[in-house]
C-alpha positions as CSV (number, residue, x, y, z in Angstrom):
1,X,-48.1,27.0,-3.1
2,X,-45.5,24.9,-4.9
3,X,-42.1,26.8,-5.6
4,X,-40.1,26.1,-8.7
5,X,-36.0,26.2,-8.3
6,X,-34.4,29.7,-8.2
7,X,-30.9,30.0,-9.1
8,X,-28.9,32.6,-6.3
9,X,-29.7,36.3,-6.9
10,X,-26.6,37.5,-8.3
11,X,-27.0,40.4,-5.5
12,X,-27.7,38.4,-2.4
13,X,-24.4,36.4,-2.9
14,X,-22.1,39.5,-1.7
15,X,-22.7,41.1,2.0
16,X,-20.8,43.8,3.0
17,X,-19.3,44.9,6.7
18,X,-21.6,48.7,5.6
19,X,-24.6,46.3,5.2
20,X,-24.1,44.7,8.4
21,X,-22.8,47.5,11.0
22,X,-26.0,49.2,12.1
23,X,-26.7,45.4,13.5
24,X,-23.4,44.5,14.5
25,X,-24.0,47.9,16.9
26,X,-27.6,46.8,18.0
27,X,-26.1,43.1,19.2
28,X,-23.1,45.0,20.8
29,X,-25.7,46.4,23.1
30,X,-26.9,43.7,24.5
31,X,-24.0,42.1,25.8
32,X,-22.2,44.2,28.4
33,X,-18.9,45.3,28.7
34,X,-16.6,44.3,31.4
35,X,-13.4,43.7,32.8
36,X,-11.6,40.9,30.8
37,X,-11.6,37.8,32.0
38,X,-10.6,34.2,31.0
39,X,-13.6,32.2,29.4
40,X,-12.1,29.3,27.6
41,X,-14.0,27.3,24.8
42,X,-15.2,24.1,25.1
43,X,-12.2,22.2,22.2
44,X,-12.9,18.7,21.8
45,X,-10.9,15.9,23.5
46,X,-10.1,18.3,26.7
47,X,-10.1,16.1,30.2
48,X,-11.9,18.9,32.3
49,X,-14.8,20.9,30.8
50,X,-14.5,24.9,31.1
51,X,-18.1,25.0,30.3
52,X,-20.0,27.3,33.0
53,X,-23.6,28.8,33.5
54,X,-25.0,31.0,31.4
55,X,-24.4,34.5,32.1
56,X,-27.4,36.7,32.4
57,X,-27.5,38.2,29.0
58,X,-27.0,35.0,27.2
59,X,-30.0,33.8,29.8
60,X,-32.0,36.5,28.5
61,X,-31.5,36.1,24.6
62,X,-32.4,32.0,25.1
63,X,-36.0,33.6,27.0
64,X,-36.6,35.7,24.1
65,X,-36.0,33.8,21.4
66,X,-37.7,30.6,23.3
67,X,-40.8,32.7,23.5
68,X,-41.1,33.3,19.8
69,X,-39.6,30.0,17.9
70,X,-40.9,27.7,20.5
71,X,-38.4,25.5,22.9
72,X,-35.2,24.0,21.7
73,X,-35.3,20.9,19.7
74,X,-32.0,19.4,20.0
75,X,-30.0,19.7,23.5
76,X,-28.9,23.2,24.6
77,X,-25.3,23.6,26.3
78,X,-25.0,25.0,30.1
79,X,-23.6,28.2,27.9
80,X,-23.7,28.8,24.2
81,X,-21.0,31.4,24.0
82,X,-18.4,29.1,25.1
83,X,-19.6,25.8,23.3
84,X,-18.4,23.4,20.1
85,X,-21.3,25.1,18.0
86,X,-19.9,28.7,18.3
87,X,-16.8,27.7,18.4
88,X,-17.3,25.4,14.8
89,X,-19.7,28.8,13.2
90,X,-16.3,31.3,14.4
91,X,-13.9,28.9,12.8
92,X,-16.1,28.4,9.6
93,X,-15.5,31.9,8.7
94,X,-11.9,31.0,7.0
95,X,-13.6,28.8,4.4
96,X,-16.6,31.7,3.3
97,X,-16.1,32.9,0.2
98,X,-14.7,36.0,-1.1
99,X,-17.3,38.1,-1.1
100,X,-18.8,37.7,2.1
101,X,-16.1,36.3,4.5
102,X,-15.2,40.1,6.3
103,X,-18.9,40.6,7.3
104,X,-19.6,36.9,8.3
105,X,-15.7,37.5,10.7
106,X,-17.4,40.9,11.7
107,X,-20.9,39.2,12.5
108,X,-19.7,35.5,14.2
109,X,-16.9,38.0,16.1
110,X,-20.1,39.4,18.2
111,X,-21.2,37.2,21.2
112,X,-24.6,38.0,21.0
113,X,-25.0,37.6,17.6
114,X,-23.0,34.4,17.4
115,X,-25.1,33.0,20.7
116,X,-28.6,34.0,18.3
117,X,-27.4,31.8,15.7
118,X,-26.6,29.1,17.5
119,X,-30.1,28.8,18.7
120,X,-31.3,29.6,15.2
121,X,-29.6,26.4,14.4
122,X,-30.5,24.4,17.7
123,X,-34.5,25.6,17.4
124,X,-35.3,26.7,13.7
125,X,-33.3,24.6,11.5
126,X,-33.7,21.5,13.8
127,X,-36.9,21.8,13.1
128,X,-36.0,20.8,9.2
129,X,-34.7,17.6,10.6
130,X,-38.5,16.4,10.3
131,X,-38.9,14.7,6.5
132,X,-41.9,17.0,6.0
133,X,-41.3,19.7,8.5
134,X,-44.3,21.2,10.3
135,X,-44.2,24.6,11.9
136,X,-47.5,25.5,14.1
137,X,-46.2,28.5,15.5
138,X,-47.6,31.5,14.0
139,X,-44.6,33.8,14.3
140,X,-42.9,30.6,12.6
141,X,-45.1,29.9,10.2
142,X,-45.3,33.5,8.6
143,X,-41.5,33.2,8.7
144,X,-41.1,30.3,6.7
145,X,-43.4,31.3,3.9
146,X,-41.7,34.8,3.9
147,X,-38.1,33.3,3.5
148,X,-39.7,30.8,0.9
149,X,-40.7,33.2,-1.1
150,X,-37.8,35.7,-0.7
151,X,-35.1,32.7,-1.5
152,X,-36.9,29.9,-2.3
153,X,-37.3,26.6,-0.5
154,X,-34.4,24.9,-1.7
155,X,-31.9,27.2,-0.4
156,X,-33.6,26.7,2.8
157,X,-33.6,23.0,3.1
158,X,-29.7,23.2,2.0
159,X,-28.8,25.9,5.1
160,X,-30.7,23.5,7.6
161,X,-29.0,20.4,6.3
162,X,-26.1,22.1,6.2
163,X,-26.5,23.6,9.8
164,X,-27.7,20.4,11.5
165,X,-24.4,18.8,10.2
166,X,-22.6,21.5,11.9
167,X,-24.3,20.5,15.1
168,X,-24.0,17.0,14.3
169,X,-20.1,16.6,13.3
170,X,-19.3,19.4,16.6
171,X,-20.6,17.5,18.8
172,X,-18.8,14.2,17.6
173,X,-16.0,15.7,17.2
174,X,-13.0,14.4,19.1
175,X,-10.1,16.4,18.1
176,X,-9.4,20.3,17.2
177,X,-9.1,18.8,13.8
178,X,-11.9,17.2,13.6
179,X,-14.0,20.5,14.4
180,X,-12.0,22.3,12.0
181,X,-12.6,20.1,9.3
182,X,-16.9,20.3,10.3
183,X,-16.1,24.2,10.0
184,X,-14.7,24.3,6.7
185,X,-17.3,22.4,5.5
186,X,-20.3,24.3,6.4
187,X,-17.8,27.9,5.6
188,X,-17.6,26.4,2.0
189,X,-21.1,25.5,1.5
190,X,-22.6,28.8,3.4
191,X,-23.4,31.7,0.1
192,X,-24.2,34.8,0.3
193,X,-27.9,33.9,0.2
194,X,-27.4,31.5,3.1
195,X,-25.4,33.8,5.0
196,X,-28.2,36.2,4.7
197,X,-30.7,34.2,5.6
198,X,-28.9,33.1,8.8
199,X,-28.9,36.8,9.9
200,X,-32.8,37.5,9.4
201,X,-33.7,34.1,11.6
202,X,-31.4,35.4,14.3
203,X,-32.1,38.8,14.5
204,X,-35.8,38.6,14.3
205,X,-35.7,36.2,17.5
206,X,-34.5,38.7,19.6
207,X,-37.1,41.6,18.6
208,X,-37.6,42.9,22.3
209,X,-33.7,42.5,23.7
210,X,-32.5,44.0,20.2
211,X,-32.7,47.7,20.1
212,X,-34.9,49.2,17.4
213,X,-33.7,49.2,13.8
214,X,-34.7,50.9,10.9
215,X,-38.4,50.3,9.5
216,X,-37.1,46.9,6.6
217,X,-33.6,46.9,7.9
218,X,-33.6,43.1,8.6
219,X,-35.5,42.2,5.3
220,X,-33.4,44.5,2.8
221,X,-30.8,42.2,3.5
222,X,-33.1,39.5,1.5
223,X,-34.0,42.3,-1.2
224,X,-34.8,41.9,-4.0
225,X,-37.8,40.1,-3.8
226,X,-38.2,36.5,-5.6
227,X,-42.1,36.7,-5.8
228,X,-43.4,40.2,-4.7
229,X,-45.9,39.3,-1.4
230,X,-48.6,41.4,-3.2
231,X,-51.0,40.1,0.1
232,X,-48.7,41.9,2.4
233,X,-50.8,41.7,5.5
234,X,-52.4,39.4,5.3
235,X,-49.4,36.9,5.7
236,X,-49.0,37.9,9.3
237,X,-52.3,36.0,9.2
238,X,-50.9,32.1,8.6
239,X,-50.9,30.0,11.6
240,X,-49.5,26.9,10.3
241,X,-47.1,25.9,7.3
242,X,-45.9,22.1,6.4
243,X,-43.0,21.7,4.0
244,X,-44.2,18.6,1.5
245,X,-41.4,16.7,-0.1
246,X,-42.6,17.4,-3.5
247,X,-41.5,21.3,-2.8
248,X,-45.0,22.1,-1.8
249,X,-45.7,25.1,1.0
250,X,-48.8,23.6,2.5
251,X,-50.6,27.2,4.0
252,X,-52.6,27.3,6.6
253,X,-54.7,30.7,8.2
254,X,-57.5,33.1,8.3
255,X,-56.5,35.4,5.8
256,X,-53.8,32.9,4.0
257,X,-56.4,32.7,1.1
258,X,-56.0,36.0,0.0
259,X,-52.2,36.3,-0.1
260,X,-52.2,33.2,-1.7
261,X,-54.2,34.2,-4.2
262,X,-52.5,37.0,-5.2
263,X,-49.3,35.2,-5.1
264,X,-51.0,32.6,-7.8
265,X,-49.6,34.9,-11.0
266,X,-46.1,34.8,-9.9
267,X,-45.5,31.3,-8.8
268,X,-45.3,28.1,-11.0
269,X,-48.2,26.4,-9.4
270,X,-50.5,28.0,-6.4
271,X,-53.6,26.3,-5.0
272,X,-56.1,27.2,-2.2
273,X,-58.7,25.4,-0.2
274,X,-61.3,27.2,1.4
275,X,-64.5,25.7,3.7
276,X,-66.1,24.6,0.6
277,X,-65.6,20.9,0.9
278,X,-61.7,20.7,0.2
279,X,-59.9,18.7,3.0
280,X,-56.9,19.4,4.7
281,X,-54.2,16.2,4.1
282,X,-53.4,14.6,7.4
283,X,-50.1,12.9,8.1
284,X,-50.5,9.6,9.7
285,X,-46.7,7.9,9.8
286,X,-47.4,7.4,13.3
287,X,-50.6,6.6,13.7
288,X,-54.2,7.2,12.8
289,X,-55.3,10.8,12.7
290,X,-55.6,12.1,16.2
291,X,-59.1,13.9,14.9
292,X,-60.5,14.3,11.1
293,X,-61.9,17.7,12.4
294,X,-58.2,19.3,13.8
295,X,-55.5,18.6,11.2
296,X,-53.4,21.6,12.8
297,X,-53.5,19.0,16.1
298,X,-52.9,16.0,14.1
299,X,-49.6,17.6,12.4
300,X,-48.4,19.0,15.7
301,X,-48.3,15.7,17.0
302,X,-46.8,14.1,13.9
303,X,-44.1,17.0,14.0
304,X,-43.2,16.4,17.7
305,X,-42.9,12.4,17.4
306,X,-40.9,13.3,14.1
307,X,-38.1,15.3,16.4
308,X,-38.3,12.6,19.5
309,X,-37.2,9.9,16.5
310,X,-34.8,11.5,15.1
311,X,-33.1,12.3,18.7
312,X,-33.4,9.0,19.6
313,X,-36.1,8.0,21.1
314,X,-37.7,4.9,21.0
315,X,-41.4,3.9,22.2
316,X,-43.2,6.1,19.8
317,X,-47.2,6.2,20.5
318,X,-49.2,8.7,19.1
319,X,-52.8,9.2,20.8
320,X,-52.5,5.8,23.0
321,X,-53.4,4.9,26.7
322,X,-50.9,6.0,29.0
323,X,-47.7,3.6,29.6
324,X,-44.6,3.2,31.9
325,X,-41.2,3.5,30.6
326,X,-41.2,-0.4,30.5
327,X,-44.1,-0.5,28.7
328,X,-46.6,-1.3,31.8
329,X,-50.3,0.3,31.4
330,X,-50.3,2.8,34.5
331,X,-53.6,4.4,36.4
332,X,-54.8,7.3,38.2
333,X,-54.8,6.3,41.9
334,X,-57.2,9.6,42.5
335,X,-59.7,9.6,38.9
336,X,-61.2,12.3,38.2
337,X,-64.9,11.4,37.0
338,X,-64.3,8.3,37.0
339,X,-61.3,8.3,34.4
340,X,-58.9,6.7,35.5
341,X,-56.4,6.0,32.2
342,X,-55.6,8.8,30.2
343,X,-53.8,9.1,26.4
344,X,-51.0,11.7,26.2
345,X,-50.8,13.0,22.0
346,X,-47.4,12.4,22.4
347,X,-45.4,9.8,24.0
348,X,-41.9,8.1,23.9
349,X,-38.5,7.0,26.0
350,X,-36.0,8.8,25.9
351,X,-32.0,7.8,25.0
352,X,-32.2,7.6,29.3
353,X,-34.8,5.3,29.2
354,X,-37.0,8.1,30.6
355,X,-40.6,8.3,29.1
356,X,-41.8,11.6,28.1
357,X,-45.3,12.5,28.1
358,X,-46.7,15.9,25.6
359,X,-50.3,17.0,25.5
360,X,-51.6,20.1,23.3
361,X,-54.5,22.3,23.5
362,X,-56.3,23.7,20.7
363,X,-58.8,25.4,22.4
364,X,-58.6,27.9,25.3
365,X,-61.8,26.8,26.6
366,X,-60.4,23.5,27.1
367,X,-57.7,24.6,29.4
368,X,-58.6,23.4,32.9
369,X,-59.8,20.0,31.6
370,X,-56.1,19.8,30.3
371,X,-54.8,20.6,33.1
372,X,-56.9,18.3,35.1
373,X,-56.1,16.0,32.4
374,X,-52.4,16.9,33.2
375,X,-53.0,16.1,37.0
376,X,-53.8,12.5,36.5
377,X,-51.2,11.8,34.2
378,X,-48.5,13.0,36.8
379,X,-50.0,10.9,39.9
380,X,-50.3,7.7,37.6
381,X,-46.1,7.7,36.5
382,X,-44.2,10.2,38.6
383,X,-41.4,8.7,37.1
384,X,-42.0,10.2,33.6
385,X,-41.5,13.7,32.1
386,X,-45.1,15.5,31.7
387,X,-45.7,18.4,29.4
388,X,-49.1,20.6,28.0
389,X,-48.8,23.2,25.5
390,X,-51.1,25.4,23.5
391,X,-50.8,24.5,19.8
392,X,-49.0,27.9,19.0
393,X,-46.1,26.3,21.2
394,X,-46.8,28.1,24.3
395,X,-45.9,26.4,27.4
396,X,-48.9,25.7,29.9
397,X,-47.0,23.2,32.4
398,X,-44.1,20.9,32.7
399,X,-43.5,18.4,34.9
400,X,-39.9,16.7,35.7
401,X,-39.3,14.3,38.2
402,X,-36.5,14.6,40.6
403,X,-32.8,13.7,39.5
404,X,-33.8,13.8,35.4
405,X,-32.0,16.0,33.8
406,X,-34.0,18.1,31.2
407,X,-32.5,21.0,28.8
């Protein structure tokens, strides 16, 4: 699907405190009251950090949301309610327009809300930092092409460039001044679209911590519709979505055909592939394709390596026979069948000079050879960070070796 540039709905650039409330009440809920006590920010420049653990609730909101966008992609704080990144979103509030600046105080006033889109930023929008971003996790995925087609994909690269600055510029900064100055320039380049959009991607991460709210609630903030999802669905059918940089939506799914389809009338260009013969492009910055016959494998791979760079890391290798940190070839002292060298998907070294080690799984059936898979890896560098996942982003195993820090 490719997605001509939409100009703001005149009606999604306003948001009212009415609009907002019955959500504002549902977030209030989840983070109990108590007796006051002192819980000072984390300000720039300060000698001693007042930065504790995270409380229970907040613990609770990171499991949820976790479970459904997949694990954080840039470096989560001890606590989020007391860190730069809150603390930059609560000040940016001053600089919001006219028209949206009382529900956005109301909204970033709320803990639990404030703590959601913080990880919205530090998990979803990271996730754009990729210069053709990937998402392989189905919940993702069907997000994405909903909010494409609701606001278009331009207004969503421009919120995650604009959030990831945020992060960026808060975490540099040095002074009071200096986070005050990264606020006001997300508050003046957050609309009323972007606002929007911000509350749907943190309020539909918490779907079994948030109390029920009205059948629609979250997506009549988005109405009205750009391009009328006439396959309805069907979209909860797409299992993987890549963002090309010619404003392509590359769509991905058993029953994506269909909504595409009927999507094709209202679009400027729309184009499916079934099994007939059409291939699936496969992204190969970092290497040859991992196989011909499992692009959604190949592009989780690319994705990941994609994140690692852009955090730092150096050492890339993409499907290669496992290394040391230093670069030294490393082997299984107990092989299994004989195997005694395996080759992670995913490898690199981190900022620490630590090497971390990622493995997927596309099949269920190929669990415990994974895991055996896993086994060997850990006995031949205990020294490096292991990980396997399913290719939805579930977490099979992890492996960190004593004294490394990991977030």
């Amino acid at each position: 699907m490719s997605f001509s540039v939409l100009a703001p709905h005149s009606s999604l650039e306003t948001l009212t405190v009415t609009e907002i409330r019955p959500l504002l009440g549902a977030f209030d809920s989840i983070r109990p009251r108590s007796t006051p006590r002192l819980r000072l920010m984390e300000f720039p420049g300060a000698t001693n950090p007042t930065q504790g653990a995270a409380t229970a609730w907040e613990q609770r909101l990171r499991e949820e949301f976790f479970s459904l966008y997949g694990p954080a992609l840039l470096p989560v704080p001890e606590s989020l309610e007391s860190s730069r990144l809150s603390l930059a979103l609560k000040l940016s509030t001053r600089y919001m327009g006219d028209g949206i600046r009382e529900a956005a105080q109301e909204l970033f006033n709320a803990p639990a809300f404030l703590t959601s889109v913080s990880l919205s930023i530090l998990v979803y929008f990271a996730a754009w930092l990729a210069p053709e971003p990937f998402f392989s996790k189905a919940f993702v995925a069907t997000l994405t092409v909903r909010l494409a087609l609701l606001v278009g994909l331009v207004e969503l690269g421009r919120l995650a460039l604009a959030c990831l600055r945020l992060h960026q510029e808060a975490e540099a900064a040095t002074t009071h001044q200096e986070l005050e100055a990264a606020a006001e320039r997300f508050g003046r380049s957050v609309g009323g679209t972007a606002l929007r959009v911000l509350v749907v991607v943190a309020s539909l991460g918490v779907p079994q911590v948030l109390p029920k709210i009205p059948e629609g609630g979250l997506w009549t903030l988005l109405s009205p519709l750009r391009h009328a999802p006439a396959g309805g669905p069907a979209m909860e059918s797409i299992t993987t979505v890549q963002v090309v940089a010619d404003g392509t939506l590359v769509v991905t799914g058993v029953a994506t055909g269909t909504s595409a389809t009927s999507l094709c009338g209202e679009l400027a260009f729309c184009a499916t592939m079934n099994g007939s013969g059409s291939v699936a492009r496969l992204s190969t910055r970092y290497g040859k394709p991992h196989t011909r016959q499992n692009p959604p494998h190949n592009e989780a791979i690319e994705e990941e390596l994609a994140r690692r760079e852009a955090a730092g890391h150096t050492g890339l290798r993409k499907n290669k026979a496992q290394r040391t940190a230093q670069g030294d070839r490393v082997y299984d002292s107990e092989p299994v069948q004989g195997i005694r060298s395996r080759k992670p998907d995913v490898t690199s070294v981190r900022p620490d000079g630590v090497r971390h080690n990622t493995n997927y799984v596309s099949n269920a059936r190929d669990v415990q050879r994974e895991l055996t898979a896993f086994e060997s890896m850990i006995r031949a560098d205990p020294l490096a960070i292991h990980e396997l996942y399913l290719l939805d982003g579930t977490l099979l195993r992890r492996y960190v070796p004593r004294g490394v820090n990991f977030p």
